[in-house]
C-alpha positions in Angstrom: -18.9 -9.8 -33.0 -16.8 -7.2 -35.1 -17.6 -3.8 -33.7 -18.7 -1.4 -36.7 -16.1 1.2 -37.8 -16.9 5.0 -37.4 -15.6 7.4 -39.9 -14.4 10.9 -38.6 -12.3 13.6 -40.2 -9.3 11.9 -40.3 -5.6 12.3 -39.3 -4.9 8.4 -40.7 -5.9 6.8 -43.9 -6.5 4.0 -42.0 -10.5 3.5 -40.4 -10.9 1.7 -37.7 -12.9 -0.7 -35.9 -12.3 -0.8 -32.2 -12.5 1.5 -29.3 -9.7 3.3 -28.0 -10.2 6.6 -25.7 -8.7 8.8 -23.5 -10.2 10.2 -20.5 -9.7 13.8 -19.3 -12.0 14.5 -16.5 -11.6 17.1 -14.1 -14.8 16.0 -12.8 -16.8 13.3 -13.5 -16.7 11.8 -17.0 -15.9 12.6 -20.8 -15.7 10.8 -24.3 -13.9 13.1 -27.1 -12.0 12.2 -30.0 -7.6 12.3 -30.7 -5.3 10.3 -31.9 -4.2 7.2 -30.0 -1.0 7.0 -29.0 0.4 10.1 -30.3 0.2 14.3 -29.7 -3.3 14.6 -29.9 -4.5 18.0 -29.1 -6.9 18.5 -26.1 -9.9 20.8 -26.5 -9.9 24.2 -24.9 -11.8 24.5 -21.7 -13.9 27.3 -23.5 -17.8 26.9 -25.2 -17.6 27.0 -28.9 -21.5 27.6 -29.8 -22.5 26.0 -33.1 -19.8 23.5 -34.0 -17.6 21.3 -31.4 -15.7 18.7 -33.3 -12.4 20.1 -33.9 -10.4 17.4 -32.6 -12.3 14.8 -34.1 -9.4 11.9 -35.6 -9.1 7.8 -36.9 -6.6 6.5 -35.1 -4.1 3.6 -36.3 -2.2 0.6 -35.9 -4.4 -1.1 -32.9 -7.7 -1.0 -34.9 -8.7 2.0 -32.3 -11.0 4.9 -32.3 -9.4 7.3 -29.4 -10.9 10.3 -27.5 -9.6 13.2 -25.6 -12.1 14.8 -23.1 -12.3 17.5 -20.8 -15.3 17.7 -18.4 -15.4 19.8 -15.2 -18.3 19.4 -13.7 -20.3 17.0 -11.7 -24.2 18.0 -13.3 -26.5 15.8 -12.9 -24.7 13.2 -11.2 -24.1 13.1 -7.8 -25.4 10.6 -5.7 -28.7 12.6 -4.5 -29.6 13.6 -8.8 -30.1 11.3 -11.6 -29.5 12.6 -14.5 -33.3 12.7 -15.8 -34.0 14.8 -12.4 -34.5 18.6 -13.0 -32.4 18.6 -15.8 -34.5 19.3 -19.1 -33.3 15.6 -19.9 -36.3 13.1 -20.7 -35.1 9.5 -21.8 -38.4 8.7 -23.1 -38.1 11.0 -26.1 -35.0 11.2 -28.2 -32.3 13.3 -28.2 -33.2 15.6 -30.8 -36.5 16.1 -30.0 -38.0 19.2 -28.5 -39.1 17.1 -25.2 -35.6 14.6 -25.0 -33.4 17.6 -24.0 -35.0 20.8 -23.0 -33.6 24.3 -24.6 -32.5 26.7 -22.2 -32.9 25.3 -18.7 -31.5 22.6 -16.4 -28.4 20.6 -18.1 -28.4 23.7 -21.1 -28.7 27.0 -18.5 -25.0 26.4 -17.6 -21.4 26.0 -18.8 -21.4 22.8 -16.4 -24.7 21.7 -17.5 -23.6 21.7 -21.6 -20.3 20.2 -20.8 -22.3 17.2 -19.1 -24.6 17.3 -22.3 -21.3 17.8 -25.2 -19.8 14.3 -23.5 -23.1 12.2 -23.0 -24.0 12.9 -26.7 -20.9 11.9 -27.9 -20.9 8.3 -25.8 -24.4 8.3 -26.9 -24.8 8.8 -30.5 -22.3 7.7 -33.3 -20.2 9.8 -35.2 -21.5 12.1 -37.7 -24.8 12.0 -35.8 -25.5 15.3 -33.6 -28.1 17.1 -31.7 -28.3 21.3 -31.9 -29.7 22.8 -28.6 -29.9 26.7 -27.1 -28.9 27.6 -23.6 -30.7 30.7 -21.9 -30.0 33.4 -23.6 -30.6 31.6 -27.6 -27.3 30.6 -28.1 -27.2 27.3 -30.6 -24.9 24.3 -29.5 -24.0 21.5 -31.5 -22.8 18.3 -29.5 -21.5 15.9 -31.9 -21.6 12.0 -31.3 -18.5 10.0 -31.0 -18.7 6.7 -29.8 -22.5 5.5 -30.2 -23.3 2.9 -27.3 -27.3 4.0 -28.0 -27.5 5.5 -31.7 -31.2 4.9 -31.3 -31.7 7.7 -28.8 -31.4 10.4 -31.2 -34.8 10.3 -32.0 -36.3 7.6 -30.0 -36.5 6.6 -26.1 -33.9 5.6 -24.1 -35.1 2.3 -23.2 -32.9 0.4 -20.0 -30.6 -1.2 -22.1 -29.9 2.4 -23.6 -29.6 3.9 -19.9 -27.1 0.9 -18.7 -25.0 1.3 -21.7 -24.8 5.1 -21.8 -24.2 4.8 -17.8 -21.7 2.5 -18.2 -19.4 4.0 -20.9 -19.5 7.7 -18.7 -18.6 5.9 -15.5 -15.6 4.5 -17.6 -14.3 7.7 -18.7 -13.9 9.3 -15.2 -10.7 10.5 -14.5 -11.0 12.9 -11.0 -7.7 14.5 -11.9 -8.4 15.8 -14.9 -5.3 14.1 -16.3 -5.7 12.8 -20.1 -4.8 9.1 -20.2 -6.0 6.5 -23.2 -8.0 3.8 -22.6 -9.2 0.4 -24.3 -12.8 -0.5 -24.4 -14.3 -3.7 -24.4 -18.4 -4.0 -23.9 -21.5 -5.8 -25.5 -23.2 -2.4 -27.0 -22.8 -1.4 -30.5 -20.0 1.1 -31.3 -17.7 -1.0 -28.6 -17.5 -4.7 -29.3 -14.9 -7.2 -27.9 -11.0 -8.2 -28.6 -7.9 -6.8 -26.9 -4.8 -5.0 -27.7 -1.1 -5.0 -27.1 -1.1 -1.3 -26.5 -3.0 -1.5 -23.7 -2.4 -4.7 -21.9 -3.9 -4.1 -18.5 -7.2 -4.9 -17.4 -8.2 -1.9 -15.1 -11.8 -2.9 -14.8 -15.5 -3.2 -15.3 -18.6 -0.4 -15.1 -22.1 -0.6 -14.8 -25.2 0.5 -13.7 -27.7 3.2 -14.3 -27.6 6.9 -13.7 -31.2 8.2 -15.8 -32.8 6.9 -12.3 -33.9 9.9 -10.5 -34.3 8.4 -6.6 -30.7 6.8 -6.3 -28.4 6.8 -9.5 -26.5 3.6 -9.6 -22.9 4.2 -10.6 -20.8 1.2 -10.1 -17.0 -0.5 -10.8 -15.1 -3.7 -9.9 -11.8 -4.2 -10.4 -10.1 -6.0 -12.7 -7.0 -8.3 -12.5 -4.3 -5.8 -13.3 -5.9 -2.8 -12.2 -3.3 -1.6 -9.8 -0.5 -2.4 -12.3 -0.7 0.9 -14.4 -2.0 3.2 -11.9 -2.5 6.9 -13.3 -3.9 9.7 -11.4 -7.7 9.8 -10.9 -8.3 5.9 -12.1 -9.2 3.4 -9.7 -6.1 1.8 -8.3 -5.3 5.6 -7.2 -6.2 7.0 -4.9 -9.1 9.5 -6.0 -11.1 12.4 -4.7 -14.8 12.1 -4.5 -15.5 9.4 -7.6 -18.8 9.4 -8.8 -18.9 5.5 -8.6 -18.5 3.0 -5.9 -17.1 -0.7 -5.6 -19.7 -2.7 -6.6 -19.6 -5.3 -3.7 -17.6 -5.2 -0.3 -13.8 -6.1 0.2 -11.5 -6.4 -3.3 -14.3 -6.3 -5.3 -12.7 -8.2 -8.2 -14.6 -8.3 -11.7 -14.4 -12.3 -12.0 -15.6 -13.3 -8.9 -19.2 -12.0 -9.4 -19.3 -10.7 -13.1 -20.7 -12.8 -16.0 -17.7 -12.8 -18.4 -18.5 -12.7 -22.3 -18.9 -15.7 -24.5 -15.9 -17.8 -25.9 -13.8 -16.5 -27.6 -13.8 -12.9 -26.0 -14.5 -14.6 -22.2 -10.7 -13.0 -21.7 -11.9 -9.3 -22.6 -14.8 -8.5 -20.6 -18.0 -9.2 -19.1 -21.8 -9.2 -20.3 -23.5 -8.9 -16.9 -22.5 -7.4 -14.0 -24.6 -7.0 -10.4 -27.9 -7.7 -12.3 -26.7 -5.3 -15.3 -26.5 -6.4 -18.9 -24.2 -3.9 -20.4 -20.9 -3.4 -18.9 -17.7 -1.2 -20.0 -14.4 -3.0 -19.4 -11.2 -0.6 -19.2 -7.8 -1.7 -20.5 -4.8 0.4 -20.1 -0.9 1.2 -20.2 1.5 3.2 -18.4 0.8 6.6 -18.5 3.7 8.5 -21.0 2.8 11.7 -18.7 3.0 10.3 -14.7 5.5 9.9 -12.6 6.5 7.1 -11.2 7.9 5.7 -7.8 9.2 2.0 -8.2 9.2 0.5 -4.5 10.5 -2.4 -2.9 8.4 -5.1 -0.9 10.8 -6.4 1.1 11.9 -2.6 2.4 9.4 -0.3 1.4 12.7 1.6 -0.6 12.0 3.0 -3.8 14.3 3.2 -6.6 16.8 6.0 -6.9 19.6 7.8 -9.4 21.8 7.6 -6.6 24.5 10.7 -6.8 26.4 8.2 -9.8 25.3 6.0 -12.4 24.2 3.2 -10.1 20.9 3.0 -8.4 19.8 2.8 -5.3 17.0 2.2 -3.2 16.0 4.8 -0.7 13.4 6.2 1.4 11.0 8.0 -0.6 10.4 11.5 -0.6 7.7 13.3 -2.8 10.0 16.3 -3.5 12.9 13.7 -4.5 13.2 14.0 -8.2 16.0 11.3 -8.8 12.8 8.9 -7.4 10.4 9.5 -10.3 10.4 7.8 -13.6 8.6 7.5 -16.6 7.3 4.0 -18.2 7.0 4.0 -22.1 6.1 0.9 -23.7 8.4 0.7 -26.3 6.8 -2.8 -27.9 4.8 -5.2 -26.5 5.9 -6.2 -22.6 8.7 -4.0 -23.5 9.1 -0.9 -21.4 11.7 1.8 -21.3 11.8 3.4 -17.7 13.5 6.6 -17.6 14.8 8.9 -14.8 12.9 12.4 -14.6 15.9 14.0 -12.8 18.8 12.5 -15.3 16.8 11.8 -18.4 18.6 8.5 -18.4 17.0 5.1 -18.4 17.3 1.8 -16.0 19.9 -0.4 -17.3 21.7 -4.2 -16.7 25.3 -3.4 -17.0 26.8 -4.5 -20.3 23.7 -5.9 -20.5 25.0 -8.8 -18.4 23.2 -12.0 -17.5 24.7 -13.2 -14.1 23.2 -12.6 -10.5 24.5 -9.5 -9.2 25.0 -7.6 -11.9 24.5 -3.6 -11.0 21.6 -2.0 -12.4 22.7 1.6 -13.5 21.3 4.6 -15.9 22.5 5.3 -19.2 21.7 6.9 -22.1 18.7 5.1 -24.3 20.2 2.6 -26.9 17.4 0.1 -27.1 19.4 -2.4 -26.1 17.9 -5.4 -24.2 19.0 -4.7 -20.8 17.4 -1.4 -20.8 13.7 -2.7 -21.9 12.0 -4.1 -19.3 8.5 -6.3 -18.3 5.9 -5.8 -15.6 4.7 -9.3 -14.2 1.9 -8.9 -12.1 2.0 -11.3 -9.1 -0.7 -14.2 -9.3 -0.3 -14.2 -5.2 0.8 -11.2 -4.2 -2.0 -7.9 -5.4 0.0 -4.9 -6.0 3.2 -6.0 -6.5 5.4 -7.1 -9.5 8.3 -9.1 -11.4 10.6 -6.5 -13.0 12.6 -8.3 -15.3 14.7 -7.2 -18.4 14.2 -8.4 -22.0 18.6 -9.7 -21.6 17.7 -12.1 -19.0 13.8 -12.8 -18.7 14.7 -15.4 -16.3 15.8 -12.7 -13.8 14.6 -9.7 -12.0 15.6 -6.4 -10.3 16.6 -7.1 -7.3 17.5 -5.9 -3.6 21.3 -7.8 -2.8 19.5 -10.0 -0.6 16.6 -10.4 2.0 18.3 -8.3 5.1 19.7 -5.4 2.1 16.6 -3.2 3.6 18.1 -0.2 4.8 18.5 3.1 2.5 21.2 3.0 -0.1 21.2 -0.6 -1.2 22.3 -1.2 -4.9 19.9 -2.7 -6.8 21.0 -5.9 -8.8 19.4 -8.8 -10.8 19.2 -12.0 -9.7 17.7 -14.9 -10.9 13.9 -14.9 -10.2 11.9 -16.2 -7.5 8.1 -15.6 -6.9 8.7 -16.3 -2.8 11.7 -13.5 -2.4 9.9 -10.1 -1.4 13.2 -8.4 -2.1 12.7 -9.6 -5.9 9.3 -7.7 -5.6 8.1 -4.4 -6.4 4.8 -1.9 -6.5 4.5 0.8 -9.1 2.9 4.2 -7.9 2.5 7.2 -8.6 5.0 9.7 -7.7 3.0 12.5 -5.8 
């Protein structure tokens, strides 16, 4: 299937035919529109009455439409309140109807109501579609569409595969932080469609169920196989406050052992039933550009330091440490610069060397190979990973040796080998 293109005012010449987003969510959920992979702006926290699609872009490059988002509040779905329940919201008439969305009470009588009503329209309904509605005192809103998992619903009912795929494309936006990070989406509603990118190479994972239903909403996620390898704030693999979804089923809760996936040739990208659910989001992802990063050891719990030279170290960590945090920029495909917040200067293989022991320092960015680096998750090990350089992608960072586990070890590579924790490594985030 070959998701349809949506047009919006554009920053690219390019149009574009797969989904891309960001979530900003200092809440609950949120779809908006930026450009991927570059300076988008973020919208302004305030209500614009009338017109709200400032920031609406075509990305490029990766065939991706992206979002930026910015919800606050939790209306209308907490765990006790579906979202048709004492809201004005009515699935069984459309959108734009005087009966779908009620003018000037429930979701429309607040600033928290119309943010949860700007960022379900715009999963909803497709671009250039809107809907205009008043809040209490008169005031006209316009809540442009964006994405367009249920175009129908502008002026017809919300039927349940409507519901599930609206459900499923908020829950996938959530971000409890607030923090604006891009995300790849894979699902089998129209405006989504299937096929994976480069730029976003990790599978986070999956969301279903069905918020519209008024006695116990049903908002749900499983993880998928890397979603602990490019852990942002307020995504699952972090550790978040008060998510609006749970794990689907007890323990790990991985996507593939109960999830339907898609038909060959997208069985790789997603899933087309989930927990009795027919439409399910799947969320790929990167490094966040923006979050800070500790780098720890398996073997000794150490995490990588600047040291007080150009060699590094591995140390205890300490939140208030700044020589500990770095940032992870995918510079090409499994090719990622990781740079020191403290020093500005990046992990490096000395003269980009290829023999055991060589020391791993910082230097200043050249682009050569021993300062671009791969993340390998481990097929046997959940959490931790294979840090090798593009000069020798036979070897890995390194602790000297298994008994090196005490604070101030240099960090070296060595040859790799998947049963040496000391060759292992999780990424977190640096709070």
């Amino acid at each position: 299937m070959i998701p349809r293109s949506r047009t919006c005012v554009a920053r690219s010449n390019t149009l574009q035919s797969k989904r891309s987003v960001s979530a900003k969510l200092c809440g609950v959920l949120a779809v908006g529109a930026g450009l991927w992979m570059s300076a988008c702006a973020a919208e302004g926290d305030g209500e614009q009455p009338l017109v709200e699609n400032g920031d609406e872009s075509v990305a490029s490059v990766e065939q991706a439409l992206v979002s930026t988002n910015g919800l606050k509040s939790v209306n209308g779905l907490s765990s006790t309140n579906g979202l048709k329940s004492v809201n004005g919201l009515k699935s069984v008439n459309g959108l734009k109807s005087v009966n779908g969305l009620a003018d000037g009470i429930g979701l429309m009588a607040s600033l928290e109501g119309r943010e949860t009503v700007k960022y379900l329209v715009r999963c909803a309904l497709p671009a250039g579609d809107s809907i205009t509605k008043k809040d209490q005192n008169g005031v006209s809103y316009t809540f442009p569409g964006q994405i367009g998992v249920a175009p129908y619903w502008a002026t017809g009912a919300c039927d349940t595969a409507c519901e599930e795929s609206v459900s499923a494309c908020l829950l996938a936006h959530v971000n409890t932080t607030g923090q604006n990070i891009s995300l790849w989406l894979d699902g089998n509603m129209p405006g989504v469609g299937w096929g994976q990118s480069t730029s976003f190479p990790y599978n986070e994972g999956s969301f279903f169920g069905n918020m519209f239903t008024v006695d116990a909403p049903q908002m749900y996620y499983c993880s998928g196989r890397d979603f602990d390898q490019a852990v942002v704030p307020g995504r699952i693999g972090a550790n978040q406050s008060n998510p609006p979804y749970t794990i689907a089923w007890a323990g790990a809760a991985v996507c593939a052992d109960f999830c339907t996936p898609q038909d060959i040739p997208n069985d790789q990208d997603g899933y087309k039933a989930c927990n009795g659910k027919n439409h399910v989001m799947t969320v790929w992802r990167n490094f966040d550009p923006n979050t800070n990063y500790k780098i720890c050891n398996r073997a000794s719990g150490m995490c990588l330091d600047s040291g007080s030279n150009s060699t590094v170290v591995a140390n205890t960590y300490g939140s208030s440490v700044a020589t500990q945090k770095w940032q992870i920029v995918q510079i090409a495909p499994k090719q990622y610069k990781v740079t020191n917040r403290s020093t500005g200067k990046v992990l490096t293989v000395s003269g980009n060397a290829t023999k055991d022991g060589t020391a791993i320092v910082q230097g200043a960015y050249t682009g050569a190979k021993g300062q671009l680096w791969s993340f390998t998750s481990m097929a046997n090990a959940t959490g931790f990973h294979a840090v090798s350089p593009q000069s020798s992608l036979s070897s890995a960072l390194s602790l000297p040796n298994a008994t090196a586990t005490g604070a101030g070890a240099n960090v070296q590579e060595l040859t790799w080998s998947s049963s040496s924790n000391f060759m292992q490594w999780t990424i977190g985030i640096a709070n």
